[in-house]
N, C-alpha and C positions, 0 to 999 in steps of 0.2 A: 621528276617524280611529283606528284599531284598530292596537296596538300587536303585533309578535311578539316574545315576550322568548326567547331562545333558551334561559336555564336553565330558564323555564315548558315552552317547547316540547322539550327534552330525557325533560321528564316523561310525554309523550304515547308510548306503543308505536307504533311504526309498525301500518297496516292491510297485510295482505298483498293480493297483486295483484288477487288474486280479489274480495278486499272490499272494494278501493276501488271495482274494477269494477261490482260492485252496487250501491255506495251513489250512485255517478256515475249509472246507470241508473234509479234511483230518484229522486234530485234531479230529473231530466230530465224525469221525468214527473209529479210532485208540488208540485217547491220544494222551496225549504229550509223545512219545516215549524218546526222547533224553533231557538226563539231561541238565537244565538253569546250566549256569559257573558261576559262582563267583571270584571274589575276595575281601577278606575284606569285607563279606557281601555285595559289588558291583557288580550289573547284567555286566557283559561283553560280554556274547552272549548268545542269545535268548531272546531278546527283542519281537520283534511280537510273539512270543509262549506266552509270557510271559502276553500280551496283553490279547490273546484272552483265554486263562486259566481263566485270571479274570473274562472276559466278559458271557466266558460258565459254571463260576464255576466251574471247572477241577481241578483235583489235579496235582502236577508237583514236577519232581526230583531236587535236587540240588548237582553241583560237586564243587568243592571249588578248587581252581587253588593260587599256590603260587608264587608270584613275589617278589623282593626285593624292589620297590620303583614303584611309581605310573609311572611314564616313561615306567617303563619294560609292566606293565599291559597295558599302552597304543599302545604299538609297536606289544604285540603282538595281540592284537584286531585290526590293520593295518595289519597286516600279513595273519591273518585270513579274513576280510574283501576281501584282493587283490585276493584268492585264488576263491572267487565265480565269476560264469561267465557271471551273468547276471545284474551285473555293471554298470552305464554310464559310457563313458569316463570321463567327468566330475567329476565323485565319486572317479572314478579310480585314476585321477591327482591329486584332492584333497587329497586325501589320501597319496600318493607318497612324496607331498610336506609336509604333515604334519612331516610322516617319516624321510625327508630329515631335516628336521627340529630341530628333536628330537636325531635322531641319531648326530649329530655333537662332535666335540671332548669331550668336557667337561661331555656330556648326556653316551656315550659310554666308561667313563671313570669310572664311576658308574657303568656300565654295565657289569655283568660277565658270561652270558651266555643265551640262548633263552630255552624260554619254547615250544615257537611253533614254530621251526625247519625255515626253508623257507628263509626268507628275514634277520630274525634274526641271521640264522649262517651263512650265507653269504657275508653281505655287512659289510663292514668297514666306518670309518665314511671318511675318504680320497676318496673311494671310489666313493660316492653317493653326494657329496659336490657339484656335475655339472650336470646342467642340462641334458645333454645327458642321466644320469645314471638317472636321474628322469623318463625320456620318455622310458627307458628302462623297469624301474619298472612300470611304468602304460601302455606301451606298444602304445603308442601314440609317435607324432612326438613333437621336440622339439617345433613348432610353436604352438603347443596344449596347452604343459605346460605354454608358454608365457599367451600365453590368458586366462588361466583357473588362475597364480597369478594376472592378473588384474583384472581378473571378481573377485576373491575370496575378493581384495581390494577396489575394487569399487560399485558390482552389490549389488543391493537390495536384501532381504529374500525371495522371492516375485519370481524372478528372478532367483535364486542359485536351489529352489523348484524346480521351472518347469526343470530345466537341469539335477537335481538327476531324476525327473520321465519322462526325454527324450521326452516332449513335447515342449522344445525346444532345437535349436541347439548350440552349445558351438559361431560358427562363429557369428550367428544371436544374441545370448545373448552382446557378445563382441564387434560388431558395434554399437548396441542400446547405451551401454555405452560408448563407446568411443564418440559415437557424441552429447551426454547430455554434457560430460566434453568439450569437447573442444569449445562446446556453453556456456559454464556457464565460461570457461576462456576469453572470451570477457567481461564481467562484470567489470566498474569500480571501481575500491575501492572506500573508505572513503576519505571525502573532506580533502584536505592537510590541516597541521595546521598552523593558521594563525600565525604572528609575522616573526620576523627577529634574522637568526642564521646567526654566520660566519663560522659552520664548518658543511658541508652536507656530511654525509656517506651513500651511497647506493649501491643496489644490485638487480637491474631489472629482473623482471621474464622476458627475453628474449622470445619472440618464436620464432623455429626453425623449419623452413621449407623440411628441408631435411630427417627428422628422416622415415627409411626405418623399422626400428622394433618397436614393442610394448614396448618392456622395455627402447627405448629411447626416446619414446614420454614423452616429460616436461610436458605435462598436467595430465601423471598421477600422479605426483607427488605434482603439485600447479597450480593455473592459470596464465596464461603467458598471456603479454602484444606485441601489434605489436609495430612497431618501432614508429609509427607517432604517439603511443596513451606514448609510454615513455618521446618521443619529446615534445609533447606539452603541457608535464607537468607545474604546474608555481613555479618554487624554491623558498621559499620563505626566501632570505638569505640579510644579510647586504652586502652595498655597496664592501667592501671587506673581500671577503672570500676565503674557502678553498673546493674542492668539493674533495671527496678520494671514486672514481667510482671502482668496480669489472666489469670485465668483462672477457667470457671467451675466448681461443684462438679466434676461428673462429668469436667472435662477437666483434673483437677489432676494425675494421672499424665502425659500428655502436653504440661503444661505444663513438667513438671518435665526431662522427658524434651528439652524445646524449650530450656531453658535451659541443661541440661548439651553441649549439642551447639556451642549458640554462646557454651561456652567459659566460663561464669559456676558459680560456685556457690552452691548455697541456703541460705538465712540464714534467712528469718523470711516471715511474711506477716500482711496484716493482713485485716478483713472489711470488707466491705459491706453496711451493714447496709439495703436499699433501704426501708426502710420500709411497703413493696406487696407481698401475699405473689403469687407468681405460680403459673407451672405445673409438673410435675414431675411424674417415675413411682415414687417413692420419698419421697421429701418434697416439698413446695410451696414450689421457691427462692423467699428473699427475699433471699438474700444472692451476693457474689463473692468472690471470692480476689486480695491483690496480693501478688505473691509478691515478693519480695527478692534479689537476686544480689548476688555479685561477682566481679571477676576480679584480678588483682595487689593490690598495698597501699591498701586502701580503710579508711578512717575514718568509725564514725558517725556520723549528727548529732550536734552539742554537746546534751547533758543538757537547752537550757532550749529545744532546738526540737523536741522529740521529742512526738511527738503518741500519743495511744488509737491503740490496734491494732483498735479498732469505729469506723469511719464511719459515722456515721448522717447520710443523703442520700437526699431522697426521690428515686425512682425518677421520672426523664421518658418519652423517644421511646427505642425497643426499643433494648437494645446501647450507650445513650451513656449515658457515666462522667460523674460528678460532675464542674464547671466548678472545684469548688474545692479541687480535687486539684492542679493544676497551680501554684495560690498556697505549698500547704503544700510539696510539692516543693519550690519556686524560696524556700522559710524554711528547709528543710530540710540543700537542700546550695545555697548562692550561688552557689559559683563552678563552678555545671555549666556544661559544655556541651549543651543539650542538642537532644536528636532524639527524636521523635515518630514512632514505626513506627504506620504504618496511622489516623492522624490525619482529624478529620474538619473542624476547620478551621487554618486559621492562626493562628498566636498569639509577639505578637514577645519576640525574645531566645530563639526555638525555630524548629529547623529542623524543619518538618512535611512528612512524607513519607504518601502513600497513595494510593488511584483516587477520595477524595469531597475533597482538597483541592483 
């Protein structure tokens, strides 16, 4: 009995109406000539045959194809996929990035050799690790691939359909969403929580006005706040407190700006040292800013808790801070109170406020 695995079957582009049309008018008058593939009893090609066999009650062949691990079977149903011509770009990217995906060190370490020739005895996982070698593979331009991982992140089902049967366009699909998110990133959170803390830690979705690419636009990744909507936040802290602001390079003016408003003044700051150099138009950040405030009579850590003003913390998932910030804090000062502006989980002995807790 022939298996439909639906992540196998996701890999298959849809045929548009027209082709199935054909290929159903051909079945009709020929068979199914070409044997349905397998693996482990899993359909891996010939899906629409497969369809319409049922539909016409037709008999059909079966070829059994051996792979060592569900990976292998999946790459080369990518490999076969890229080889047809009548494609979307969209399917095509889709597909590349899956690839890109799957092949990586670890996937390709397991791997010992291609069944279906092509992409498989080709590409190295070193190789295909850059974009470029993606736009290479789906034979589109690197700005294609940009759009086709935000659409694949952000568009609807709905939306991804219409681009596999090219009645829509990848550009037109990719401004639609881009300008839902960056309207839904004006949205204000949840009302701050009420009471009085003396130790505020936060980390403002900044927005940034200069982003010239897709992949550095911050709204696809959370929704960002302008500066007069972070300003005129209301802190809700004791007479004297401590506020320990991130910010990153380019937004240390406005951070600064962010702290004088809610009432603190600047003291120090330390680095982040991410240990992963990233992207930048001026240098390539690998670091952040945490700034220092106060307001009324504040004391600093005693001498034997006072930590390097360089963190070094390797860099994880975009925008989150070091887990072990929150330890050296709670050595730092004990008897805080504290709160968590723009928090992304809970964490007890802290009141955590934001739209991801």
């Amino acid at each position: 009995m022939l298996i439909i695995d639906k992540e196998f079957q996701k890999l298959i582009p849809p045929l548009l109406p027209e082709e199935i049309e054909v290929l159903k008018n051909s079945i009709k008058k020929e068979g199914i000539r070409e044997a349905l593939l397998t693996w482990n009893d899993i359909l891996i090609d010939g899906h629409n045959r497969f369809d319409i066999a049922k539909k016409l009650n037709l008999p059909y062949k079966i070829e059994k194809l051996q792979f060592e691990n569900r990976t292998e079977a999946i790459l080369w149903m990518i490999d076969n996929q890229l080889g047809r011509r009548n494609i979307s770009n969209y399917d095509r990217t889709r597909l590349a990035l899956k690839y890109e995906e799957l092949i990586k060190p670890k996937a390709l370490e397991r791997q010992k050799g291609g069944q279906g020739g092509g992409l498989l005895q080709q590409k190295s996982a070193k190789a295909i690790e850059t974009r470029k070698e993606v736009s290479k593979i789906a034979k589109v331009s690197h700005d294609t691939v940009s759009k086709v991982k935000f659409i694949e992140k952000h568009a609807n089902e709905e939306q991804k359909e219409k681009l596999s049967r090219q009645t829509d366009s990848i550009n037109k699909v990719y401004n639609e969403v881009k300008k839902r998110i960056i309207e839904s990133s004006e949205n204000t959170v949840t009302k701050i929580p009420e009471g009085a803390y003396n130790l505020i830690y936060a980390d403002p979705p900044w927005k940034y006005n200069f982003s010239q690419t897709i992949e550095r636009s911050i709204e696809t990744n959370y929704n960002t706040m302008s500066l007069d909507q972070i300003k005129n936040m209301e802190i809700p802290t004791e007479q004297n407190a401590i506020l320990l602001l991130w910010a990153t390079a380019p937004k240390l003016k406005e951070a600064i700006e962010v702290m004088d408003f809610w009432g603190f003044e600047y003291k120090t700051c330390a680095v982040w040292d991410k240990e992963i150099i990233g992207m930048g138009y001026w240098f390539r950040g690998q670091h952040e800013l945490l700034l220092v405030g106060t307001k009324g009579k504040v004391h600093p850590p005693k001498e034997k808790d006072r930590i390097s003003s360089v963190l070094k913390y390797r860099r994880t998932k975009h925008s989150k801070k070091p887990e072990e910030l929150y330890d050296l804090i709670e050595n730092m000062y004990p008897d805080g109170k504290y709160l968590e502006l723009f928090a992304r989980n809970k964490r007890k002995n802290w009141t955590s406020w934001g739209n991801e807790v």
